[in-house]
C-alpha positions, 0 to 999 in steps of 0.5 A, a space after each residue: 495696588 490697594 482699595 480697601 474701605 476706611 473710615 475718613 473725615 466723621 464717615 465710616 463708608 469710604 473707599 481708599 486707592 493707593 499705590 507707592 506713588 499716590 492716596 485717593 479717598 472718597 466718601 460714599 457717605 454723601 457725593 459723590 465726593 472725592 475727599 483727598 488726592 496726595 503723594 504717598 509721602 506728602 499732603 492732601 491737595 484737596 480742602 475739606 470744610 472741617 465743620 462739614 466733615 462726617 455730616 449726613 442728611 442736611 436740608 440744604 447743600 454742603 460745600 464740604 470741599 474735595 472734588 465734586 460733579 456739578 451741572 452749569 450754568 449755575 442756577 440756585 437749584 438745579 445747581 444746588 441739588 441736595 447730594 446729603 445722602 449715602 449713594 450706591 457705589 461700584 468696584 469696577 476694578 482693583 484700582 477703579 470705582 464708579 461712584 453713583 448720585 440719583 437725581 433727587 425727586 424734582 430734578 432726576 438728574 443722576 451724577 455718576 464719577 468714574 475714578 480709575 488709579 493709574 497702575 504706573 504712576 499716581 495719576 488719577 482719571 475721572 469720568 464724569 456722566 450726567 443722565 436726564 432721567 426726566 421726560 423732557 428734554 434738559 440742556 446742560 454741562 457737566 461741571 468738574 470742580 476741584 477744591 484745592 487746598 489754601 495757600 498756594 497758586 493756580 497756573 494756566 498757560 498763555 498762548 503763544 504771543 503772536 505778531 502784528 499785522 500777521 495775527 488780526 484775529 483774537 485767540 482768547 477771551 477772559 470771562 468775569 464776574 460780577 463781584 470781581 474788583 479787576 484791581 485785586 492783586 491775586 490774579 495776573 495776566 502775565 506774558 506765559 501764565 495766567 495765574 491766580 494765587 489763594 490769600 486767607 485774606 482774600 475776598 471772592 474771584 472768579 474768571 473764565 476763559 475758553 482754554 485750548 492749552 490742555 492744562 491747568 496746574 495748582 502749585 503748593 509749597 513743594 508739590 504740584 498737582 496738574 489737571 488736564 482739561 478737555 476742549 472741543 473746537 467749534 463746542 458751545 461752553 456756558 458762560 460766555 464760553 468757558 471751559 475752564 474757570 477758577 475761584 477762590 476766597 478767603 478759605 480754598 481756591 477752586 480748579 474748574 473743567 466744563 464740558 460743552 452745553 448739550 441738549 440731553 435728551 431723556 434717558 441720555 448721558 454726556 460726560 466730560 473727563 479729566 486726567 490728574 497727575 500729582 507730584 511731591 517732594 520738588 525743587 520748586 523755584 520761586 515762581 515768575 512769569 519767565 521762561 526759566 519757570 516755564 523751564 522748570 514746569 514743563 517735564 511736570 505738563 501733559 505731552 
């Protein structure tokens, strides 16, 4: 196991992990922000804004890309808090570090991202922590958003098809946004996945869904890159229920986890967590809506 610190992307204060499986790079410039997740051998799944890089101290909030701890629901400031200045860091371990965001004088709520290497493989698990430092109480969720690099497809699976008149009750629902065109040829409903693909042509798309299968994978060229995804039975998710949700653009296409709306009261914490794992250097068949793709990505899913 290595962690040393590099200079990465314009920032001179980032930390790398690494092992003979998998890189893990992030900035203490400005984030938290994790900047790169690879196979040792391959490419950076992770899309970083190349007119964003190195930056420092901007008046309004950067996108930059990489992956990043957001609050929802959505709101035009709370959401878009400032996260421009370098922030304390700590080496909790050889191959974990627990990167820390004060809340900005209006807000004070402080992110913290705790990112742990795995010694066996090159998964990578991340603990994401929202504290109220503020006097009242603040209802919330914490939001995990992974910018993913163009040119590829993101996959979630369908539940298992039921039977009528055996099942009467739904087991799904699909969240949408106000600017999505349903007829947008990017994202598909299919028998086993739920897909949606990333085009450099492409205008803006978002769904939501309240997502008990566990996974969601991004599959690009010949690598894999699988997030697991938690979900509480019975928890209030925002937007309409949503756990999971996913946008994409003309640049970059986004893998998003939320843990529940909570009512945090002050000097509390809630914290969501996700489990990453990566693989390269595939046999990747061309992908179908099929049981024989399903075949094939199965040894690559969580147990």
């Amino acid at each position: 196991m290595l962690l040393e610190k590099i200079t990465f992307a314009g920032w001179a204060n980032c930390l790398r992990f690494a092992n003979e499986h998998a890189e893990v790079i992030v900035t203490t410039d400005v984030g938290p922000r994790i900047l790169s997740y690879r196979p040792l051998t391959g490419r950076n799944m992770l899309y970083n804004y190349p007119e964003q890089m190195g930056g420092m101290g901007e008046s309004k909030w950067m996108n930059r890309g990489g992956h990043r701890l957001w609050i929802a629901p959505e709101d035009s400031e709370l959401t878009y808090a400032l996260d421009n200045l370098p922030y304390p860091y700590q080496v909790t371990g050889e191959n974990s570090v627990k990167l820390t965001s004060p809340g900005n004088s209006r807000w004070k709520i402080r992110k913290d991202i705790e990112v742990e290497l795995a010694r066996e493989d090159g998964g990578v698990r991340l603990v994401h922590t929202l504290t109220n430092e503020t006097t009242a109480p603040q209802r919330l969720s914490a939001w995990a958003l992974s910018v993913m690099a163009p040119g590829g497809i993101s996959i979630i699976p369908q539940p298992p098809l039921g039977e009528h008149p055996c099942d009467l009750l739904p087991n799904r629902n699909f969240v949408l946004w106000p600017y999505n065109d349903m007829s947008d040829p990017r994202f598909c409903q299919g028998r086993h996945f739920v897909t949606l693909r990333q085009d450099a042509t492409g205008v803006p798309f978002k769904y939501g869904c309240l997502h008990n299968g566990r996974w969601a994978a991004y599959l690009l060229g010949n690598q894999l890159f699988v997030k697991t995804i938690a979900f509480q039975t019975g928890a209030n998710y925002p937007d309409m229920g949503c756990n999971y949700e996913s946008f994409t653009d003309s640049d970059m296409i986004e893998l998003e986890s939320l843990g529940p709306l909570v009512s945090v009261e002050p000097g509390a914490s809630v914290s969501h967590t996700e489990s990453w794992q990566i693989f390269g250097e595939l046999q990747v068949p061309a992908y179908s809506d099929s049981p024989a793709f399903a075949e094939w990505l199965a040894p690559y899913l969580p147990a």
